[in-house]
C-alpha positions as CSV (number, residue, x, y, z in Angstrom):
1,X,6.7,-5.5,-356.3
2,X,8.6,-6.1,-359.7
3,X,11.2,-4.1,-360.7
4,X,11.2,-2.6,-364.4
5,X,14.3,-2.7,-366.8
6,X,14.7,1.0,-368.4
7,X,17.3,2.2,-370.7
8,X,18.3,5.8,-370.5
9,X,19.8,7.3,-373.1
10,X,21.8,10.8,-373.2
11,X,23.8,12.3,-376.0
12,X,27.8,11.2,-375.7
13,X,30.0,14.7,-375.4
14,X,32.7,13.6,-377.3
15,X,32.3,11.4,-380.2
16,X,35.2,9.7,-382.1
17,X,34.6,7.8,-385.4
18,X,32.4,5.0,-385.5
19,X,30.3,5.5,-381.7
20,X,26.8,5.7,-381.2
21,X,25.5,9.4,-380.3
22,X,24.1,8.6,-377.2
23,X,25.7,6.8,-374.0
24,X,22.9,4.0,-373.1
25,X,22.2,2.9,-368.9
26,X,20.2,0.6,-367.7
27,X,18.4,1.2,-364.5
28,X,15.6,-0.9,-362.4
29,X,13.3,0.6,-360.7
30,X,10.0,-0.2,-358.8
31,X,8.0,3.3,-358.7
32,X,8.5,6.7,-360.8
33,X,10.0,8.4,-357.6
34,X,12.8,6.0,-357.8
35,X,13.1,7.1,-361.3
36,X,12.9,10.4,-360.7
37,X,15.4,9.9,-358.5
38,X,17.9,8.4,-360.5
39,X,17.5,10.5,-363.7
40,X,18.3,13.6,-360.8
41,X,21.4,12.2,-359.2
42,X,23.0,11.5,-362.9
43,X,22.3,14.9,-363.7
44,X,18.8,15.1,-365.7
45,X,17.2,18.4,-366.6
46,X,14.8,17.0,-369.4
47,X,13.7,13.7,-369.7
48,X,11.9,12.4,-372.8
49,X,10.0,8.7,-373.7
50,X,11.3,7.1,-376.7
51,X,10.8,4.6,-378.9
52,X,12.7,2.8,-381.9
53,X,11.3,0.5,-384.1
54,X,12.5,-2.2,-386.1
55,X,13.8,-0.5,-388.5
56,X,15.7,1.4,-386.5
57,X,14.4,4.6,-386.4
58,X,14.3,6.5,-383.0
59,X,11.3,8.8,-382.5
60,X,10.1,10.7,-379.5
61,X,6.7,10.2,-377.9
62,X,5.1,13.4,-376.8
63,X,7.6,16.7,-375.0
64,X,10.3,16.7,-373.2
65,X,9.9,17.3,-369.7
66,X,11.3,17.6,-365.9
67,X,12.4,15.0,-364.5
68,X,9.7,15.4,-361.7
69,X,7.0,15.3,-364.2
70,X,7.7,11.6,-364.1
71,X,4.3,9.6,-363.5
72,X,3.3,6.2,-362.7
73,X,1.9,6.8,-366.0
74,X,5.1,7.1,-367.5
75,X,6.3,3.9,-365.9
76,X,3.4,2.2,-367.3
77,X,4.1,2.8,-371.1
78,X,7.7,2.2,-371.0
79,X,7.3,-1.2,-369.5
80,X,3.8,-2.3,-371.5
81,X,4.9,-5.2,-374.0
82,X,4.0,-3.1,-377.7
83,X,1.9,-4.4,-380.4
84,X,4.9,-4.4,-382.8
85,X,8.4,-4.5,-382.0
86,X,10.1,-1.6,-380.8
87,X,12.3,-0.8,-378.1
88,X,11.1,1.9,-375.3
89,X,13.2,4.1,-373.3
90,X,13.9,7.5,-371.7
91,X,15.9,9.9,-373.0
92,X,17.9,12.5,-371.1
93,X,19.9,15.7,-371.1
């Protein structure tokens, strides 16, 4: 089976001048268990897709949710290849 490339993204705690909010991992998975998984052992209460477009603007895609809410579903849009370019990802706290 292929693996997928995700990128999850969770706000940084302390922020000094000039960093990004958010503290970016890449992850690659094979099933939404795995996932599930993962986004549990680095602490996950609420996961979230996103997406950011090429402008640069971040916006969510549907609720936040548990971790274990994760579907193949899920999987399936953040690896799909969009119509226009964006970047897709989960976000986490």
């Amino acid at each position: 089976m292929n693996t997928i490339r995700i990128g999850l993204f969770t706000p940084r705690k302390k922020r000094k001048k000039g960093q990004s909010t958010t503290v970016t991992t890449y992850v690659e998975v094979v099933t939404a268990e795995e996932l599930t998984t993962t986004l549990t052992g680095l602490g996950a209460k609420r996961v979230g897709l996103i997406r950011r477009d090429r402008a640069g603007e971040t916006k969510a895609e549907g609720e936040l949710m548990a971790p274990t809410a994760l579907t193949a579903k899920h999987l399936k849009w953040l690896s799909a290849t969009p119509e226009e370019f964006e970047t897709r990802g989960l976000y986490y706290d």
